[in-house]
C-alpha positions in Angstrom: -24.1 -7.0 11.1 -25.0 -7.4 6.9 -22.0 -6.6 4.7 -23.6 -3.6 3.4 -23.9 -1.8 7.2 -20.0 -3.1 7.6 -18.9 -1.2 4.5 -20.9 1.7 5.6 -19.0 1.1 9.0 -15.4 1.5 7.3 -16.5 4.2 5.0 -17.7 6.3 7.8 -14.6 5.7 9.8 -12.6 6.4 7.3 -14.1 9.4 6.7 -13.3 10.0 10.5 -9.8 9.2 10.8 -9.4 11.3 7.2 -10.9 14.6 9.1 -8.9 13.8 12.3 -5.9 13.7 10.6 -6.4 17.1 8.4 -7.5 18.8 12.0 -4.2 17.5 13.2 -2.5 19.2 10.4 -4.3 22.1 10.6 -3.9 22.7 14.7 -0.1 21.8 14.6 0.6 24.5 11.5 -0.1 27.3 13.9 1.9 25.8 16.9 5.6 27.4 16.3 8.5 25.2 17.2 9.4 27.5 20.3 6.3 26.5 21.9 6.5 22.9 20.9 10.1 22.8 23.0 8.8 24.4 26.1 6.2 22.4 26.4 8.4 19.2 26.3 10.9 21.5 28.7 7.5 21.1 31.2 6.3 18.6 30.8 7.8 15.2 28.7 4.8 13.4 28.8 2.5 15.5 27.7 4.4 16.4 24.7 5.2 12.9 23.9 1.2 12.1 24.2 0.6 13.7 20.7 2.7 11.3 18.7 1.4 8.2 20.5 -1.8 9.4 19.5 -0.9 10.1 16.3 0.4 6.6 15.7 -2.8 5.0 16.9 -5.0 7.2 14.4 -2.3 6.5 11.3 -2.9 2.7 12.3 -6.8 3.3 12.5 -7.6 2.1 8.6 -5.1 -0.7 8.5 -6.6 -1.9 11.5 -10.1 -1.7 10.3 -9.5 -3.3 6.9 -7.4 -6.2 8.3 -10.9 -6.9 10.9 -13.0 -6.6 7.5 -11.0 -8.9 5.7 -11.2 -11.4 8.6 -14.9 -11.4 9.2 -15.8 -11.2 5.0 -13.6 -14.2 4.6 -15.1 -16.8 7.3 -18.9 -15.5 8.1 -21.4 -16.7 6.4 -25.4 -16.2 6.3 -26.8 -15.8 9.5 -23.5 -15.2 11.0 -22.6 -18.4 11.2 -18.3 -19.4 11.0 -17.7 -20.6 7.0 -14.5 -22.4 6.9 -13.8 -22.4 2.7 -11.3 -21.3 -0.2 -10.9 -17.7 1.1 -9.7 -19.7 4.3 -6.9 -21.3 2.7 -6.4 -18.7 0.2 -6.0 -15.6 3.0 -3.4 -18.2 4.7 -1.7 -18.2 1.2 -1.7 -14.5 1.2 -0.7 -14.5 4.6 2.2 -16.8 4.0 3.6 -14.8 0.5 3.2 -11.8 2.9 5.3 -13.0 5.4 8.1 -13.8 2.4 7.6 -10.3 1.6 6.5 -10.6 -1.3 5.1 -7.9 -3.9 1.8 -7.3 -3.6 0.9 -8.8 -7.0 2.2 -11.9 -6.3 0.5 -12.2 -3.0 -2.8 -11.7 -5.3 -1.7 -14.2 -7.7 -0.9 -16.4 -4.8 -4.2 -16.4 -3.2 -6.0 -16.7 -6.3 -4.1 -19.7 -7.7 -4.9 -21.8 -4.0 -8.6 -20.5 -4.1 -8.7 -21.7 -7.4 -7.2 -25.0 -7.1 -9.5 -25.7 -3.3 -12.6 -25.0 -5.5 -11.5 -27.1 -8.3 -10.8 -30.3 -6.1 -13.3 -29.9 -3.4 -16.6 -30.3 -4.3 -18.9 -27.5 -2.5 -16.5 -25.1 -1.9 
C-alpha cells in the first residue's frame, strides 16, 4: 500500500469513527434514563455492551495512528523493512514517553537522536 492510499485510509476512517460517534450521541439523547435502568434491570449484559463498544470506537484513531506511525517509520520502497534514524528516534520517543514526559520534549527527544544517528552514520 503507497503512503498516499494509507493517508487516504486514516482520513476515511476517521471520518468513520467521527460520524459513529456523533450517531452515538444523537441515538442516546433520545433514550431517557428510565429506560436506560430497565434495560440493565433485564438484562446486564446487554446494557453493559454499549460502553464496551464505546470504548473500542474512542480507541479506534489512537489505534490507527500508532499502526501508521509503525509502518511510515520502518517501510521503505517496495515494501521492503528500513531499519534507520526514525528507528532509534521512535525508541527515543518511546522511551521519554514511558518517563512521561511532555509532549514537546518527547519531540525534542526524538529529533535530537535522529539528528545525531544521521550525523555519525553515514547513509542514514
Amino acid at each position: 500500500m503507497s503512503g498516499a492510499a494509507l493517508w487516504a485510509a486514516v482520513v476515511a476512517l476517521a471520518i468513520g469513527t467521527y460520524l459513529l460517534r456523533s450517531l452515538g450521541v444523537v441515538v442516546t439523547a433520545g433514550r431517557s434514563r428510565e429506560a436506560e435502568e430497565t434495560a440493565g434491570e433485564v438484562d446486564g449484559a446487554s446494557a453493559a455492551a454499549p460502553g464496551r463498544v464505546a470504548t473500542l470506537v474512542s480507541l479506534l484513531p489512537v489505534v490507527l495512528l500508532a499502526a501508521l506511525v509503525a509502518v511510515q517509520t520502518v517501510a521503505g520502497e517496495g515494501g521492503r523493512l528500513v531499519v534507520d534514524a526514525r528507528v532509534l528516534a521512535m525508541g527515543a520517543a518511546a522511551v521519554a514517553l514511558a518517563f512521561r514526559a511532555p509532549f514537546l520534549v518527547v519531540m525534542l527527544a526524538a529529533a535530537v537522536v535522529a539528528a545525531i544517528v544521521r550525523a555519525c552514520v553515514p547513509g542514514t
